[in-house]
C-alpha positions as CSV (number, residue, x, y, z in Angstrom):
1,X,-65.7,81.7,-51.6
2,X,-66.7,84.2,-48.7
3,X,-63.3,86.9,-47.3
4,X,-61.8,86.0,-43.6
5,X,-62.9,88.2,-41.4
6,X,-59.7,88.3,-40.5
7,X,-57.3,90.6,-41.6
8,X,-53.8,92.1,-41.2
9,X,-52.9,95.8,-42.3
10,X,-50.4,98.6,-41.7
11,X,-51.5,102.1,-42.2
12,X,-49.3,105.1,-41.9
13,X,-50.6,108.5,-42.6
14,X,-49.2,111.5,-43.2
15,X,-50.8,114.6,-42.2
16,X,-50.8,118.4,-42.5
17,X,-53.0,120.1,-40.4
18,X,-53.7,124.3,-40.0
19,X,-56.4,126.4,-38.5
20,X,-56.7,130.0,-40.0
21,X,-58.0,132.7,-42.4
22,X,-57.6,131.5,-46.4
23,X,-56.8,134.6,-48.2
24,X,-59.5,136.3,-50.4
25,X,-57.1,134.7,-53.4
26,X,-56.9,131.2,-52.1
27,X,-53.2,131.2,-52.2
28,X,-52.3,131.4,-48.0
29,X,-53.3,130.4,-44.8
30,X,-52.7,133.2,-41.8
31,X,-52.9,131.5,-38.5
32,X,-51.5,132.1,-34.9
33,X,-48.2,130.3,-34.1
34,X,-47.5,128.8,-30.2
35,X,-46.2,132.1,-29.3
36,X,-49.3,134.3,-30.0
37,X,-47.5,135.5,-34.0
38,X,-49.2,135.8,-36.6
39,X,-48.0,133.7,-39.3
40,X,-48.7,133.2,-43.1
41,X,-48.0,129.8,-45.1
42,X,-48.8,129.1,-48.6
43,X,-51.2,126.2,-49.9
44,X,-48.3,125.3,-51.8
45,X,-46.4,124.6,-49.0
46,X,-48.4,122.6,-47.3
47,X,-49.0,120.2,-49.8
48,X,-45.5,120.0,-50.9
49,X,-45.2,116.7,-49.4
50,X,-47.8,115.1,-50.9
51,X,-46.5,116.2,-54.7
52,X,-47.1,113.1,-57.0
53,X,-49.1,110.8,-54.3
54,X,-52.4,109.8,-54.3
55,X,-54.1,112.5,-51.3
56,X,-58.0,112.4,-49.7
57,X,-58.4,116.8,-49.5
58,X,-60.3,118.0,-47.3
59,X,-61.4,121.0,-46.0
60,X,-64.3,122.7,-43.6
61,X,-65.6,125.8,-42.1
62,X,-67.0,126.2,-38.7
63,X,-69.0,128.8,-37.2
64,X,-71.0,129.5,-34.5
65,X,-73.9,131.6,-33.2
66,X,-75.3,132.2,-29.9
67,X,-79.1,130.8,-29.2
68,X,-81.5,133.2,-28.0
69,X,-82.5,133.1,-24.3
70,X,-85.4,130.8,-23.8
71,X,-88.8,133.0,-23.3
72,X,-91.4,131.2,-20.7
């Protein structure tokens, strides 16, 4: 027998986000509170709240370089 393709779900998610440097030991984050401050959390602590619960990690880096000038 075929699913409905109809279907009812709740999902909440629970989320920690930061942008900023990893340390060279991958222990803490340093990033740049609302007021311009330099701040340093542990990895630890931000997956505290997730201890014992089924997570999805993930984690990317970004960069960016300037394209030369087009020659004609």
């Amino acid at each position: 027998m075929a699913k409905s393709q109809l279907s009812k779900t709740r999902t909440i998610t629970d989320k920690v986000s930061v942008k900023g440097m990893l340390s060279e030991d991958g222990t803490t984050i340093t990033y740049t509170d609302e007021n311009k401050i330099e701040q340093e959390i542990t990895v630890a602590d931000c997956l505290n709240t997730f201890k014992g619960k089924p997570i999805d990690f993930s984690v990317s880096i970004k960069s960016e370089d300037e394209l030369p000038d087009d020659e004609e």
